[in-house]
N, C-alpha and C positions, 0 to 999 in steps of 0.2 A: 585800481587793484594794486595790491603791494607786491612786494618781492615774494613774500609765503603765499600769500594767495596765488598769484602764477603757478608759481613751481608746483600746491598742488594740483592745479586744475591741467599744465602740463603733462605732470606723471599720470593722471584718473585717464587722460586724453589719450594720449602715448603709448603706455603699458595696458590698455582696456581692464583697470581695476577701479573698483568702486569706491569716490573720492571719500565717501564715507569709514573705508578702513584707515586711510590716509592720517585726514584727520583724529582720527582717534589713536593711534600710532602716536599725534605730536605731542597729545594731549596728554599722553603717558607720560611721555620724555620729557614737559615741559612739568610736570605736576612734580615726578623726581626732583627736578633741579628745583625746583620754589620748595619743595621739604628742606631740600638741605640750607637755603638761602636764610629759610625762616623755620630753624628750629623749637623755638617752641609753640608755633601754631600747629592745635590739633586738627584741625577740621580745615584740608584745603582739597579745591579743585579746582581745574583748569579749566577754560570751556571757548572754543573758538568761535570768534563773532563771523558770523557771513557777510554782515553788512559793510563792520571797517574792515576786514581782509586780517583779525588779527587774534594772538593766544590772548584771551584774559585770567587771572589768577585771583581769586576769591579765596576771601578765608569765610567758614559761615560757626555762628556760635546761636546756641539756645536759649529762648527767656524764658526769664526763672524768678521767683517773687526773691529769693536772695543768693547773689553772688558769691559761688564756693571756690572757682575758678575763672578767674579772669581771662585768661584764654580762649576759655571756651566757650565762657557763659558770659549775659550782660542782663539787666535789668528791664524791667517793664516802660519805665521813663527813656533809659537808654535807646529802648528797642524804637521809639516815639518820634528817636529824634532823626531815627535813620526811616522808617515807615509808621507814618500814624496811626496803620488800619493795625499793627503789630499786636500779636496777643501772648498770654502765657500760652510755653509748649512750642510757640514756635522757630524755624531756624534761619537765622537770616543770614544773607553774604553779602559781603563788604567785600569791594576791589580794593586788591593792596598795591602800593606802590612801588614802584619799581615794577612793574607788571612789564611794562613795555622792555624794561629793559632784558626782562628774562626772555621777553616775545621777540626780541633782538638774536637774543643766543639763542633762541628754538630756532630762527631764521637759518641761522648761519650754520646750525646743525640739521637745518632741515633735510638737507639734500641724503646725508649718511640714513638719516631715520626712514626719508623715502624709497631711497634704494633697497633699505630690508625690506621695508612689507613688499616690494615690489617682488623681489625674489621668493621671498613666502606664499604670495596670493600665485608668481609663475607654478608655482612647485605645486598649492594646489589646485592650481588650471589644468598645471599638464595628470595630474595623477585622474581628475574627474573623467579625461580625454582617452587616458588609456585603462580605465582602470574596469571598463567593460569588454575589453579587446583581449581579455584572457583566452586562452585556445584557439586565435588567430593566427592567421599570417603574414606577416608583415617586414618590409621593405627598409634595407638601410643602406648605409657605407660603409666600410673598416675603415675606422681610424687611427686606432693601433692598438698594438698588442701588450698588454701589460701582463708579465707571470704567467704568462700561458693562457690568459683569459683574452677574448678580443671586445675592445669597445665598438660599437655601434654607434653612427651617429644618424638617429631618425629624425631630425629636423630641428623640433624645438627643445630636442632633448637627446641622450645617450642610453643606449642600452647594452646590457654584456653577455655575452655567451660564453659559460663559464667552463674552463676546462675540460669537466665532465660530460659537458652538454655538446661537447663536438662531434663531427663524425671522425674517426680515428686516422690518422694518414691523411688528413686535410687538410692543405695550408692556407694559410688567410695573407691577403696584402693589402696594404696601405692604398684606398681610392676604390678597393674593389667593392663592387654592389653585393650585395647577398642579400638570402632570403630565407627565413626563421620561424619559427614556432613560437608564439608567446607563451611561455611557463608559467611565468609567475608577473604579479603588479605587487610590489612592496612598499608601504610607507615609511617612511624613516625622518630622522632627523635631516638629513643629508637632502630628502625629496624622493621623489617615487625610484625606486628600483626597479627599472624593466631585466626583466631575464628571459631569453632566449635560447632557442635549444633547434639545433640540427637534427641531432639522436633519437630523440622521442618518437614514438610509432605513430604521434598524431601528426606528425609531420609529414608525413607519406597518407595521410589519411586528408589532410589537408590540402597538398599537391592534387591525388585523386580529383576531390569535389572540383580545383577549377578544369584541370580535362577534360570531365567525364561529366558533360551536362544530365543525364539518366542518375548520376547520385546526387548532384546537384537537387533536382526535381522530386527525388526522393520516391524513384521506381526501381531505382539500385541501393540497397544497402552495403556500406564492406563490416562486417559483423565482427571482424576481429582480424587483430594485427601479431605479427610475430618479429621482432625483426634484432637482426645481431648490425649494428651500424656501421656502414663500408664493406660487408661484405655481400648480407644475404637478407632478404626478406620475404616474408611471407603473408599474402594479404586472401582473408575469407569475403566473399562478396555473395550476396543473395539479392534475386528480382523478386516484384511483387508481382507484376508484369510476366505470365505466364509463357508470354511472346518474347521478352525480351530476354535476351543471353546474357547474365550479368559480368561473367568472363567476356567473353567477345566486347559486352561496352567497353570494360575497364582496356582491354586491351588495344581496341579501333584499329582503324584499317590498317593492315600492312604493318601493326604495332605502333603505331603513331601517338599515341595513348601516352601506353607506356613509357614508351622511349624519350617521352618528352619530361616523366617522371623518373629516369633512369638518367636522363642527365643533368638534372638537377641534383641528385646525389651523387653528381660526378663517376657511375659507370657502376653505383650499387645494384645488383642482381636481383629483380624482383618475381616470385610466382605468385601468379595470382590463380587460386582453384575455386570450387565452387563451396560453396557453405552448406552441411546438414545436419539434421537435428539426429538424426541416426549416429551414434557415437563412431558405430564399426566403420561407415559408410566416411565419418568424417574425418577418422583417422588414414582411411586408406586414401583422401585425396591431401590430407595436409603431408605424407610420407611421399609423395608423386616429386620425381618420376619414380619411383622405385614401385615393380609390383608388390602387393599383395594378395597369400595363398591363403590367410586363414587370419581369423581378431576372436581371442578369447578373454570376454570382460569382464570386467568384476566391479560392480554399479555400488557397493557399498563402501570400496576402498578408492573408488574410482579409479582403478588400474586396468591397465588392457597390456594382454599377450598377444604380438604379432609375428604371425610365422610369415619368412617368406624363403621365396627359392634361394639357394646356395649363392648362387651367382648375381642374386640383389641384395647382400647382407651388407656390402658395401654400399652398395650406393643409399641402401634405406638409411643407413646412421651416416654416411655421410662425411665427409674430409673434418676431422678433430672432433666429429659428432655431432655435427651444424645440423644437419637437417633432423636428427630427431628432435636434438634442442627444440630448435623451430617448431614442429610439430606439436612438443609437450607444451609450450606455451601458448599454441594457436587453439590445443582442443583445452588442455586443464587438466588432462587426464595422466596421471603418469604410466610412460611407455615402456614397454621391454620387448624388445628385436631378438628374435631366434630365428635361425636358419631351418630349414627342415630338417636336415642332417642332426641336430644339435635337437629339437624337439623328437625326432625317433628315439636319443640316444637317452634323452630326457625320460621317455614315456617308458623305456625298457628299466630302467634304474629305479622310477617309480614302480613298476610293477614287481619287480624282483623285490622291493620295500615292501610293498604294501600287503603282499602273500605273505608276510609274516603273521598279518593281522589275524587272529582267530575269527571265524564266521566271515570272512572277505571272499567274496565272489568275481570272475575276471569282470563280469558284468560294471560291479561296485567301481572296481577298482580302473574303467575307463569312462566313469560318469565324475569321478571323485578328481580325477585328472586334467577333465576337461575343466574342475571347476578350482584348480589351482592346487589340488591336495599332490604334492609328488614325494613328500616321504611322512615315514609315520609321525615325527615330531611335529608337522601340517597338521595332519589327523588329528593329533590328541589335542590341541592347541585350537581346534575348530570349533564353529558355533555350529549347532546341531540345526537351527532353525533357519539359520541362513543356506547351509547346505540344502538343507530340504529346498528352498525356493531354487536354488538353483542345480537339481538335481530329480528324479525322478525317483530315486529312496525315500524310504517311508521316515519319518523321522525318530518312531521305536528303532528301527533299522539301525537310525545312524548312530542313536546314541550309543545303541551296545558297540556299534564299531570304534566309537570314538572313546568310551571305556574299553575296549581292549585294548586296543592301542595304546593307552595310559599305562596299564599295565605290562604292555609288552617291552615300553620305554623302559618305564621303571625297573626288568627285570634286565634290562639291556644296563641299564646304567652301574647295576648293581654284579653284573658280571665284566663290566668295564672297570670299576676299583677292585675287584678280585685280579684281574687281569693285572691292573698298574701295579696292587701289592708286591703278584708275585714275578712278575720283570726281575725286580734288584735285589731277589732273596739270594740267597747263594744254596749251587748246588747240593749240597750237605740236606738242605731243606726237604729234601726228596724223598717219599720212602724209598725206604731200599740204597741209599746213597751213602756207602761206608767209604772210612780215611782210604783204602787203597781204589777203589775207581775214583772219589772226589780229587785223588793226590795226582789221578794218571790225567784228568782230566786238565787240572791247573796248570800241570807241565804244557800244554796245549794252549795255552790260556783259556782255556773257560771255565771264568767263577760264577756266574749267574745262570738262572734258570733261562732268561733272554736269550745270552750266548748259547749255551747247550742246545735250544730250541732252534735259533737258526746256524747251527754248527756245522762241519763236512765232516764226518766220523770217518773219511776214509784214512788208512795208515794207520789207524789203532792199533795197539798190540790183539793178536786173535783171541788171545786168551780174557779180555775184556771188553771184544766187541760186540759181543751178544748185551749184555750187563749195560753197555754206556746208549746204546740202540736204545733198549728200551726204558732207562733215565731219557731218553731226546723225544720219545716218543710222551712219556709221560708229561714232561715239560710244556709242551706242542698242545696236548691235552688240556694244560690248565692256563697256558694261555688262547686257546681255541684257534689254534693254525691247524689247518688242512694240513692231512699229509699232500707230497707232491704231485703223487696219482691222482689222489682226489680234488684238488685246484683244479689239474689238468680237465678231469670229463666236468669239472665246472664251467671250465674258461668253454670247451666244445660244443655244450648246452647253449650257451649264452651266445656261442656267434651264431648256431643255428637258431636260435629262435631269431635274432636281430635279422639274420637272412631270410626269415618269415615274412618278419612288420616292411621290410624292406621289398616285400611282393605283393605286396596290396594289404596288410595289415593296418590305414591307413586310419586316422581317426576324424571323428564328422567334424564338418567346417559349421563354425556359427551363423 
């Protein structure tokens, strides 16, 4: 066996690649160089003999009853003298010479040719190896840090954990072991791209499965994940196993569970609650610890209203808003936290709205509440058919409410640019507003109807304070200001009724 023959049968031996790539690799490189050696042969190929260990180079040309190209073609006779059995139509090859020599230089460049396919076939060894390992987890080294990304070295190859993919406040060193989340398997030019990820909520989903033999077995579900990374997480878990606690598994004895995935995240905060298909039910434990008093839903916006006591308004949204975050991402629903104090003050401001509506009943008006309606612009902007489902009105009902309403806006909106009109008209605009009160009044400074309206008339001359009274009166009038008396037994209305709802006025929990 020759020099080439070795070297392949060492590298097929060596790097476990199939000598079959090998040789065709030389065959290439060796077919190149006989083109440029002998350019004007059309018809060459290379082909390795197994028996002498060596590249042979054929030119092959076609018979033909008359020669149009001598290169490429040859004669019937011709064809006769190289194979007797030779017919028209067919192609024959002739070893050229020099053959060895070129089999000489494929030697000498064998080694370069080998090394590539060898790297090509490693690259696609290791991608076939990892490339069903997606959403794994898997074991490596730091080996260092390039740009903020870290390399990994998992044995017969490197993988990166990329900036993004870290946990935040993590630091990485040189020799240290760590352990990762497979993201992604990418092909490339370059060879498989492994990516890696800390952050990822499957990565806490994956920790779980080797603790918690019961998710392993698949008698524990964890049904969803929440989680802000480095700081707080949130894991939903469900049994199928009536017997089995799927909190209590995840969390094992004396927290042993956990804690064993709480240090793997280096001291990240995990709650694990229980999983239900009850939305109210599963909001009130993704918001835990914090109580909840009351979940008002709305299944078509997927929205929910949670009232809770005064004194858990903080702890339910949580330091920068972490736990409700947490929660909206754990159920899907989008959340909004009100205190009880802040839903009486809610329900009082909708009521005092919604008496405007012609044909509105108090009845209406704490059914329409419960169902998200707190001012009339809700109303008018409401689906009449969806209200009905979620309400206990007739849906003739609602619609004329929800046309008055329209109309009420409208007449609202429409004494709102009467209003802005008359703000910057000047006093003069007034009946009854002649040069000597408009003259007494500017000495005062007040040139607008605005001004006049919220003016202090005290100090007037007497002899035009009757006259200028009722200009401020009138003013007051057409921008619709209460007099002061009358605000006043409003403002007095309104905190007794609030001192009402505030004694049992209290509204039904979902």
């Amino acid at each position: 066996m020759n020099e080439l023959a070795r070297a392949i049968e060492q590298a097929a031996r060596d790097k476990g690649i199939d000598k079959a790539i090998i040789i065709e690799a030389l065959e290439q490189a060796l077919e190149a160089a006989a083109r440029k050696r002998y350019p004007l042969k059309e018809n060459i190929e290379v082909h390795f003999n197994e028996e002498l260990g060596e590249l042979e180079v054929f030119e092959f040309k076609d018979v033909v009853e008359q020669v149009e190209n001598p290169e490429s073609q040859l004669t019937v006779d011709q064809a006769h003298l190289l194979d007797p059995d030779a017919q028209l139509g067919d192609s024959l090859g002739m070893k050229l010479e020099g053959g060895e020599v070129l089999g000489r230089i494929a030697a000498q460049n064998a080694k370069q040719v080998i090394l590539q396919k060898v790297r090509e076939a490693e690259k696609a060894i290791i991608y076939e190896e990892y490339k069903d390992r997606k959403g794994d987890l898997i074991n490596g080294i730091v080996r260092r840090i390039e740009r903020g990304n870290v390399i990994v070295d998992l044995g017969r190859t490197e993988a990166i954990v990329p900036r993004g993919e870290q946990i935040p406040r993590e630091s990485y060193r040189p020799d240290e072991r760590i352990r990762a989340f497979v993201l992604d398997i990418q092909q490339n030019t370059r060879g498989p791209a492994i990516v890696l990820s800390r952050s990822h909520p499957n990565f806490i989903k994956k920790l779980f499965e080797l603790e918690v033999p019961e998710i392993h077995e698949g008698v524990v579900e964890i049904k969803a994940i929440a989680r802000e990374p480095g700081n707080r997480a949130k894991v939903a878990v469900w049994s199928y196993d009536k017997d089995v606690d799927p909190v209590g598994a995840c969390v094992g004895m004396k927290g042993s569970r956990v804690q064993n995935v709480v240090q793997e995240l280096r001291g990240e905060k995990i709650d694990i609650i229980q999983w239900s298909e009850d939305p109210a039910k599963m909001i009130e434990n993704a918001l835990s610890p914090a109580e909840i008093s009351q979940v008002i839903i709305d299944e078509i916006d997927r929205k929910m209203e949670v009232i809770v006591p005064d004194d858990q308004l903080s702890l339910a949204i949580g330091r920068k808003g972490q736990n409700v975050k947490l929660a909206v991402q754990l159920t899907g629903w989008n959340v909004d936290i009100r205190s009880e104090t802040e839903m009486v003050e809610a329900s009082r401001k909708a009521k005092l709205a919604l008496k405007q509506v012609p044909e509105m009943s108090d009845t209406a008006i704490e059914l329409l509440f419960q169902a998200g309606i707190e001012s009339i612009e809700d109303l008018a902007n409401a689906d009449a058919a969806r209200l009905e489902a979620e309400t206990s009105i007739s849906i003739e009902k609602l619609q004329l409410l929800i046309a008055n309403a329209g109309t009420v806006l409208v007449e609202a909106h429409a004494r709102a640019e009467r209003v802005a009109e008359w703000k910057n008209k000047p006093v003069s605009s007034l009946e009854g507003a002649d040069a000597e009160i408009t003259g007494a009044l500017e000495a005062r400074g007040i040139r607008t109807v605005e001004e006049l309206a919220e003016a202090n008339l005290d100090g007037t001359d007497e002899a035009l304070r009757a006259r200028a009274e009722e200009l401020r009166r009138a003013a007051r009038v057409l921008l619709e200001l209460p007099e002061p008396e009358e605000e006043a037994e409003a403002d007095a209305a309104s905190a007794d009724e609030q001192e009402g709802v505030s004694e049992g006025e209290a509204s039904p929990q979902s």
